[in-house]
KEGUBA-546845 format. One record per atom (N, C-alpha, C, CB): x negated, y negated, z negated. Coordinates in steps of 0.1 Angstrom, whole numbers, plus 5000, padded with zeros to 4 digits. Glycine has a CB too. Layout:
% residues N
XYZ;...
***
This chain:
% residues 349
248538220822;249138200808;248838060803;248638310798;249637970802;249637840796;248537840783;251337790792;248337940776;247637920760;245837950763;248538080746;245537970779;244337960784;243537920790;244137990787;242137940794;241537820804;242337820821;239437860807;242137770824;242337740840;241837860845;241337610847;242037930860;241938070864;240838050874;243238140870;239737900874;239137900885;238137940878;239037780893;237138070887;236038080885;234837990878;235938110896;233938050874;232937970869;231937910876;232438030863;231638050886;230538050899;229238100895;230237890904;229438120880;227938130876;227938310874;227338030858;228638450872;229338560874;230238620883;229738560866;229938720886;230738790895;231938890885;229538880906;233338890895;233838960886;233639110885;234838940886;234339140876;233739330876;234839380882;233439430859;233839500888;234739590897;234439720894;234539560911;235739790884;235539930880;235039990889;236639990876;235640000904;235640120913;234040130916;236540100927;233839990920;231839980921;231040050910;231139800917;231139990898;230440060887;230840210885;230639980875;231940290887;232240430886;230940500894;233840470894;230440420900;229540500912;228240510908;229440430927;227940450895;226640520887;227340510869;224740390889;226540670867;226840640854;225140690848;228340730849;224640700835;223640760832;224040820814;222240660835;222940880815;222540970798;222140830787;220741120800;223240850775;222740730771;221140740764;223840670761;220540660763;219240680754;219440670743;218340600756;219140710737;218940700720;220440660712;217640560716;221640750717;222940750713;223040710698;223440870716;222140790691;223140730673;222440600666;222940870657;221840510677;221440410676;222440290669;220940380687;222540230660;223640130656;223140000663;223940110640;224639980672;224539870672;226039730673;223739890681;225339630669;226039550666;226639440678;225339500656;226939440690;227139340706;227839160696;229339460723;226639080694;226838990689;227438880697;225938970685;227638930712;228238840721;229438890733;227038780727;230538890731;231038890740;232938840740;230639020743;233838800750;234538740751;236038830755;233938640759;236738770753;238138870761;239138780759;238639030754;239938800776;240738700785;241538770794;239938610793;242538710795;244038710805;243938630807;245538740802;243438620825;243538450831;243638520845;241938320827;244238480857;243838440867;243238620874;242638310862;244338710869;244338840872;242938900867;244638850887;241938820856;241038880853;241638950837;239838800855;241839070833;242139090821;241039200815;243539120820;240539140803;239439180796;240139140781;237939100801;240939270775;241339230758;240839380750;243339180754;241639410745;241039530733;240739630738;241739580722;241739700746;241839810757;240439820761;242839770770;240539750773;238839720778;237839710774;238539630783;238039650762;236539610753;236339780746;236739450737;237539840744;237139990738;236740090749;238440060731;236940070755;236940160766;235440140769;237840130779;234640030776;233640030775;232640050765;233639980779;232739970751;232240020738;232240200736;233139950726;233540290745;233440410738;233040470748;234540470731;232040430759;231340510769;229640570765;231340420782;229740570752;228040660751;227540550737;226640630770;226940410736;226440350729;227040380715;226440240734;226240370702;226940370689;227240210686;225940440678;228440100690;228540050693;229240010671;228940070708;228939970666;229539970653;230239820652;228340010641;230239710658;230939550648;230639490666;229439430629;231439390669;231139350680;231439160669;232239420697;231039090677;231238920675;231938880688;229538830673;233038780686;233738730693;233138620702;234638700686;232838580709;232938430714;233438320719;232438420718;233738190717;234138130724;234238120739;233638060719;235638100748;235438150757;237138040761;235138330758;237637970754;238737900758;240238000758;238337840771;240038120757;241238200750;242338160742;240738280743;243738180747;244738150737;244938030734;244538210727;243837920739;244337760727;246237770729;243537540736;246337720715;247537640717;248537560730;247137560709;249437610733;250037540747;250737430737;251337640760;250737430725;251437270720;250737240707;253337280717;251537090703;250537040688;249336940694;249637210678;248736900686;247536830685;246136850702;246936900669;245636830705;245036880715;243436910707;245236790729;243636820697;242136910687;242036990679;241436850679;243637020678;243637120673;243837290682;244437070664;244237260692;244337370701;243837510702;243837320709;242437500698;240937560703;241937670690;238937450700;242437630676;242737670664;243237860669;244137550655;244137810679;244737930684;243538080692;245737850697;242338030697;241738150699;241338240689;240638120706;241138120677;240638160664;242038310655;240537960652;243338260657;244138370656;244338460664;245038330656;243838460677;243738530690;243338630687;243038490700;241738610686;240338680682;240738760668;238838550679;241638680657;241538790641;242438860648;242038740622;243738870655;244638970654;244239050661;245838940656;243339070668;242339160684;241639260669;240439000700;240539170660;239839220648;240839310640;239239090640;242639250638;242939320625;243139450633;244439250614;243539450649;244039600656;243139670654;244339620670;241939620661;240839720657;240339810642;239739650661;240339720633;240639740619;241739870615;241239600615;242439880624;243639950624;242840140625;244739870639;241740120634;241340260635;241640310648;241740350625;242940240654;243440300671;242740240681;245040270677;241540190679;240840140692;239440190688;240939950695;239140320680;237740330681;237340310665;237140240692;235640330663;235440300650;234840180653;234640400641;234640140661;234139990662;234539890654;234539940673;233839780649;234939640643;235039570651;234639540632;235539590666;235939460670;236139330665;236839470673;235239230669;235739080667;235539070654;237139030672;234539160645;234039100627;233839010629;232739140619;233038940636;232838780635;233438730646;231338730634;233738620644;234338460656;234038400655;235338390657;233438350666;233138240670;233938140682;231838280672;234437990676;235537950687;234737830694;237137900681;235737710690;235337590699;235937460688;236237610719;235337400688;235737270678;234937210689;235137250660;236037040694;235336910702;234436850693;236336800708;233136890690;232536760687;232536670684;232336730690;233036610700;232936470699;233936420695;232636410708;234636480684;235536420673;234836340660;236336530668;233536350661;232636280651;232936400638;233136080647;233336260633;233636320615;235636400617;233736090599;236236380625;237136420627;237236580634;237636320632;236036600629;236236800636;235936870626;235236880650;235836810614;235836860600;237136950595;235736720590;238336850600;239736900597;239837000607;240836790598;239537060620;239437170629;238937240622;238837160640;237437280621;236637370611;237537420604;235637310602;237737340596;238437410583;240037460584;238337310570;240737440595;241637460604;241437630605;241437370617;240237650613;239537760621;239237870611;238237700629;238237820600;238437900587;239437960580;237937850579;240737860581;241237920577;242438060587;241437830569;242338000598;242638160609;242038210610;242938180623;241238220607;240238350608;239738470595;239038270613;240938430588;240838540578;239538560571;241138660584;238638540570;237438550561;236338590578;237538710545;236638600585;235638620598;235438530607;236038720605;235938410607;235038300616;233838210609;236038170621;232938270617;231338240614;231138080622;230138400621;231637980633;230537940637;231337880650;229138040638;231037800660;231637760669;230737730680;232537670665;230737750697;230337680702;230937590713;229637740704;230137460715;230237360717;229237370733;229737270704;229537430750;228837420756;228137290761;229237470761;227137280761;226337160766;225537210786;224737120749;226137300791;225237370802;226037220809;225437570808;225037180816;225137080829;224337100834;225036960828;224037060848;222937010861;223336910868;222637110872;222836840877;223136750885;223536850899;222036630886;222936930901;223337000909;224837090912;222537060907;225637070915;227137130914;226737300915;228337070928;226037360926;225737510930;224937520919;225037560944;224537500906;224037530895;224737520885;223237470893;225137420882;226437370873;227937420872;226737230877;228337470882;229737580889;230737460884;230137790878;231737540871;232537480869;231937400854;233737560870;231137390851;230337270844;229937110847;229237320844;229837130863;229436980869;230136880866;229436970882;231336850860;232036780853;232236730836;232736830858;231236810833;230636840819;229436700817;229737020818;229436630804;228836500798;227036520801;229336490779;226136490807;225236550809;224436450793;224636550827;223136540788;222936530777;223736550764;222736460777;224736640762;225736600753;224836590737;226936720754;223736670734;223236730726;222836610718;222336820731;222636500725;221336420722;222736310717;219836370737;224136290723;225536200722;225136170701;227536350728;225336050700;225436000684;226436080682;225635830679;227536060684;229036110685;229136240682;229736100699;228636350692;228736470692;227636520682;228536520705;226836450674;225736500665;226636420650;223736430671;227636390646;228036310639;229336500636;228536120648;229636510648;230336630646;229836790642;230936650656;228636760648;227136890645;227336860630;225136840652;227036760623;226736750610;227836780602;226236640607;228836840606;230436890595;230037030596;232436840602;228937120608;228837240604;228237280591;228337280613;226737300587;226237310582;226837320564;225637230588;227937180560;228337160547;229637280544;228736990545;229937340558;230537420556;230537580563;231537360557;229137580561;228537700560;228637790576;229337780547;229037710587;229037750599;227837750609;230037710602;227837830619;226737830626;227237750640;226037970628;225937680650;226237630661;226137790676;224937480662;226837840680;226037900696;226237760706;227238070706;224537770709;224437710725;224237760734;223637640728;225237720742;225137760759;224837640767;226637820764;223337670774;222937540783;222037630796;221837400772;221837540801;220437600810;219337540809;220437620824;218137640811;217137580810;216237480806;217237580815;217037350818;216337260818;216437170805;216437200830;217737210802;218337110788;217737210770;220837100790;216937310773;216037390760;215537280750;214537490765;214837170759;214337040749;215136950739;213936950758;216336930747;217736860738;217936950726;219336850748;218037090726;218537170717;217737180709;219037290721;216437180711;215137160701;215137030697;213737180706;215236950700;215936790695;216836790683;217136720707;217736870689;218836860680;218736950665;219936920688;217937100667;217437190659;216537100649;216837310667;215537030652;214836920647;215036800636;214636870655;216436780639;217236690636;218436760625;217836630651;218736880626;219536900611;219137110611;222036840613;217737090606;217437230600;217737260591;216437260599;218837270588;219637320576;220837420583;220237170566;221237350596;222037400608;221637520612;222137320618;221837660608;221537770612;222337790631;222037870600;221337790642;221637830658;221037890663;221637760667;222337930672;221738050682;221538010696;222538180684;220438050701;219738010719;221038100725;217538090726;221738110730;222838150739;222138220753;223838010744;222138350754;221638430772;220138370775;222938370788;219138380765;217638340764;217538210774;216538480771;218438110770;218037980772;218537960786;216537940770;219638030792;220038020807;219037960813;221337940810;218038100819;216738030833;217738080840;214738110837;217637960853;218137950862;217437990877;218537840860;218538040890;217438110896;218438090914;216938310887;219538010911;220338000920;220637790922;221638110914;221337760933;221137630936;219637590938;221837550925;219137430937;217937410934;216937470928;217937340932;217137600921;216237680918;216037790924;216337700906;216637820939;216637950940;215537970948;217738010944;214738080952;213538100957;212538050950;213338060969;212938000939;211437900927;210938010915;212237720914;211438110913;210938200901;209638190894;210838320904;208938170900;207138230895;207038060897;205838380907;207537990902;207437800895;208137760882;208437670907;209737850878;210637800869;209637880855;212437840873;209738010860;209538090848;208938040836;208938200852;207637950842;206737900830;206737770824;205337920834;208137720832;208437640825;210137670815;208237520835;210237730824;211237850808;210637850798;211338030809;209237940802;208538010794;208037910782;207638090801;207437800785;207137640776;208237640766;207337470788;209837600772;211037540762;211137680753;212737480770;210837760756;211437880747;210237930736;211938030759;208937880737;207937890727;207737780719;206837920732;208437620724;208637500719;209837540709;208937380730;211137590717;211937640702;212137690692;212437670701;210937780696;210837900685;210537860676;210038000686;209137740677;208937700664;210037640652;208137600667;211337600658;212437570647;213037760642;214037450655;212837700624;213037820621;214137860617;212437850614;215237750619;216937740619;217137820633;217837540620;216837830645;216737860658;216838030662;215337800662;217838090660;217738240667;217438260682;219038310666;217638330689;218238360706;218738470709;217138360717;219938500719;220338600721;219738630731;221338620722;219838770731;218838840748;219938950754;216838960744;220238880766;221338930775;221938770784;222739010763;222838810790;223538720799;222638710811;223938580794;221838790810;221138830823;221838870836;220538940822;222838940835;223639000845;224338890855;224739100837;224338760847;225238690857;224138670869;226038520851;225438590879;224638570889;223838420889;225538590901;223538330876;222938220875;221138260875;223638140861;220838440874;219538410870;218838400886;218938550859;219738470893;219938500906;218938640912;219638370914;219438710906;219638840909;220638870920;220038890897;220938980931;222239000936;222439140934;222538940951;222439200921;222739330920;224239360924;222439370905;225139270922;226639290923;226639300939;227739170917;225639250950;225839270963;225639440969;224839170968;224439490957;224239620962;225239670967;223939700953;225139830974;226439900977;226540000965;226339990992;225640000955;226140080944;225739990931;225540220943;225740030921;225639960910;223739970906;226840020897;223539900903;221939930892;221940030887;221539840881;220240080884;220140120874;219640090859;219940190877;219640150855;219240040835;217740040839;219540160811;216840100849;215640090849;215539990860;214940210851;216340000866;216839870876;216239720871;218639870876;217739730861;217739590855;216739550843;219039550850;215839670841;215239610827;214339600836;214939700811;213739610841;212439580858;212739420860;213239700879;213539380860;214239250863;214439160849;215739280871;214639210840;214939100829;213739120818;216539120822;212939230816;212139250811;210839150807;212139320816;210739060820;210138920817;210238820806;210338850826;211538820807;212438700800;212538760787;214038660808;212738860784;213338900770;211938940761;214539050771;211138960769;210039070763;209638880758;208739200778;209438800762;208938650763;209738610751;209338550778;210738580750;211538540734;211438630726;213138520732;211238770729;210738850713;209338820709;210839030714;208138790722;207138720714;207238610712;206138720716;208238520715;207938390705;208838390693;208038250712;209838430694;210338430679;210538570673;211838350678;210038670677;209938790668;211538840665;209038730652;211538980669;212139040667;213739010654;211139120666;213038950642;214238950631;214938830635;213738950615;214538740644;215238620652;215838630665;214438530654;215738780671;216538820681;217538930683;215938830688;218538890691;219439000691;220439020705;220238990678;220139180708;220839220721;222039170724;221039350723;222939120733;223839110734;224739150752;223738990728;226039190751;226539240764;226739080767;228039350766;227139030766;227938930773;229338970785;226838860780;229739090776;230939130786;232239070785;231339250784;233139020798;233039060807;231939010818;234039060810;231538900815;230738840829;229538910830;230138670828;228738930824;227539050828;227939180834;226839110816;229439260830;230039320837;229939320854;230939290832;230339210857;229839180873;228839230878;229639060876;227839320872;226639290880;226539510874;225139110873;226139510861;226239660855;227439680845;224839690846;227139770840;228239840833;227339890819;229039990843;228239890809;227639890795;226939980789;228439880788;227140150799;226040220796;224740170800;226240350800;225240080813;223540030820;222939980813;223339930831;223639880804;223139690797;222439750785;224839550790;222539840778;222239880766;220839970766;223439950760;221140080781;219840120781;218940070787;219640220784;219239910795;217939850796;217439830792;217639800800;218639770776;217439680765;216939800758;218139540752;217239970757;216740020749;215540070760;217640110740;215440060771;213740070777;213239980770;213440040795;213239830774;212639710770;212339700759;213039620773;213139800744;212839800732;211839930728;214039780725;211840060737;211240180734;209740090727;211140320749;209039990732;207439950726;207739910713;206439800734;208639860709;208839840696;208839920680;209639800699;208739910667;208940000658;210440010656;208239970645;210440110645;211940140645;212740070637;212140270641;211939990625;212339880621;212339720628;211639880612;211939700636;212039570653;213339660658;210039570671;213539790664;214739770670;215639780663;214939840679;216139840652;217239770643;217539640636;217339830635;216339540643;216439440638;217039310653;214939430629;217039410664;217039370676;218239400680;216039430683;218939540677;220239600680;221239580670;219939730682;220939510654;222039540647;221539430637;222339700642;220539420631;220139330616;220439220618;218739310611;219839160628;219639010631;220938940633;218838990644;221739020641;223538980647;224139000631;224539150664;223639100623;224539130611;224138990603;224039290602;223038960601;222438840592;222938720597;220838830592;222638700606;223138590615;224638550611;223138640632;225238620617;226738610616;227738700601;227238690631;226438690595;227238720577;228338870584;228938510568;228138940590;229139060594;229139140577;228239180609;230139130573;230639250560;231239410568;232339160550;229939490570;230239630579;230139730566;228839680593;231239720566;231339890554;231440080561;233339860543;
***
């Protein structure tokens, strides 16, 4: 479809495969749990299709799944007009996906309450007029935009990123366009890996007034030059993500585990995981950002479809509700629903 990204893989996710995942299902845990999926995307590209259908279907397999948030994901831009203004079109994409759901025929879910798209940056002072472009498609529900900065020098790390500005964070240019969020009440999502956690605390440093979110607990990397390094990378994960915390503009989401960048090969299995599976495996990493920025600064997220690749949404939810059972009952509603609600201004009636 011309109004989308390109249909080449990422490299960093596997795609999902209903028939695979049919082959485990489980009892959900703690069903009338509310929650709020502050991250996930939906696309027609390249025979992968993930739009309302799909997103209900999985939302209505067990979890109390109440507001989901949209994300940036290159959906729908504009095939004509301006090319900065382009991005404007996911932003209409994403409300008319929100007004169906709204509608009551896709579930009680709110699909897509909040949006989040894509404004270039490095338009300086000229992505002011986008913003407010974007606000206004988005009907009273675009919260915030992200701006990926994930690079490596490594290409088998980088996928389809390696062609991406390395440092962008730190660009005069691109921080000239950072500064049109804030006066108009929007938030930044970052998506990077790892090694680049320092730039984003740079940047968090540099205009705390800029309410952001850490994107998939700071993409640790565990594939290309990192792979076979775990118990070398981890603690230096573990360093940038207790260096961030300290900014108190600074959220993180906990999820995007599932791709294949942490390097995991659950999608290789002959059957799917189980949620005790994968909370065995990610349980490091998440349990690590809830102690350093505490619970009311974090929040679960699917990251579907690309986490898809690996489990399925009854899995993703009861891993994090193993990984959350140590917690009070006030931490996990602040883990499953407050934090995504606060964060992203969600109006859930």
């Amino acid at each position: 479809m011309a109004s989308t990204a390109p249909a080449s893989r990422s490299g960093l996710y596997a795609d999902p495969r209903e028939d695979w995942l049919a082959q485990h299902t489980e009892e959900i845990i703690d069903p009338a749990l509310p929650i709020v999926d502050p991250h996930h995307h939906l696309w027609d590209r390249g025979g992968l299709r993930y739009v309302i259908e799909e997103m209900a279907t999985d939302i209505a397999s067990g979890h109390n799944i109440i507001a989901t948030v949209y994300v940036d994901c290159r959906s729908m831009y504009r095939a004509q007009g301006p090319e900065a203004f382009r991005p404007v079109g996911e932003v209409e994409f994403a409300n008319g996906v929100a007004a169906m759901a709204a509608s009551g025929g896709y579930g009680k879910a709110a699909i897509c309450a909040g949006i989040v798209s894509h404004v270039n940056l490095l338009l300086g002072e000229g992505a002011r007029a986008v913003l407010e472009a974007e606000i206004a498609a988005g009907n009273g529900r675009f919260r915030g935009i992200r701006h990926s900065s994930a690079w490596d020098a490594d290409p088998n790390v980088a996928g389809m990123y390696a062609t991406r500005p390395q440092g962008l964070l730190l660009d005069s240019t691109f921080r000239r366009g950072f500064a049109c969020l804030a006066p108009l009440g929007l938030s930044f999502d970052a998506w990077l890996f790892h090694p680049q956690i320092g730039e984003l605390t740079d940047l968090a440093r540099a205009f705390p007034d800029t309410k952001i979110v850490l994107d998939h607990c700071g993409g640790p990397v565990g594939i290309g030059r990192f792979a076979g390094r775990r118990e070398e990378v981890f603690p230096e994960w573990k360093a940038s993500i207790q260096e961030i915390a300290r900014c108190p503009n600074v959220v993180v989401k906990l999820g995007g585990l599932a791709m294949c960048l942490l390097g995991y090969d659950f999608h290789l299995w002959p059957k799917p995981p189980s949620s005790e599976q994968t909370a065995a495996a990610w349980r490091p990493y998440i349990e690590t950002c809830i102690e350093a920025f505490g619970p009311d600064r974090c929040m679960f997220e699917s990251n579907f479809p690309p986490d898809k690749g690996q489990c399925s949404y009854q899995v993703i939810f009861n891993a994090f509700k193993h990984i959350a059972a140590q917690y009070s009952e006030a931490e996990k509603t602040a883990l499953f629903s407050k934090t995504a609600t606060d964060f992203y201004r969600l109006s859930l009636g």
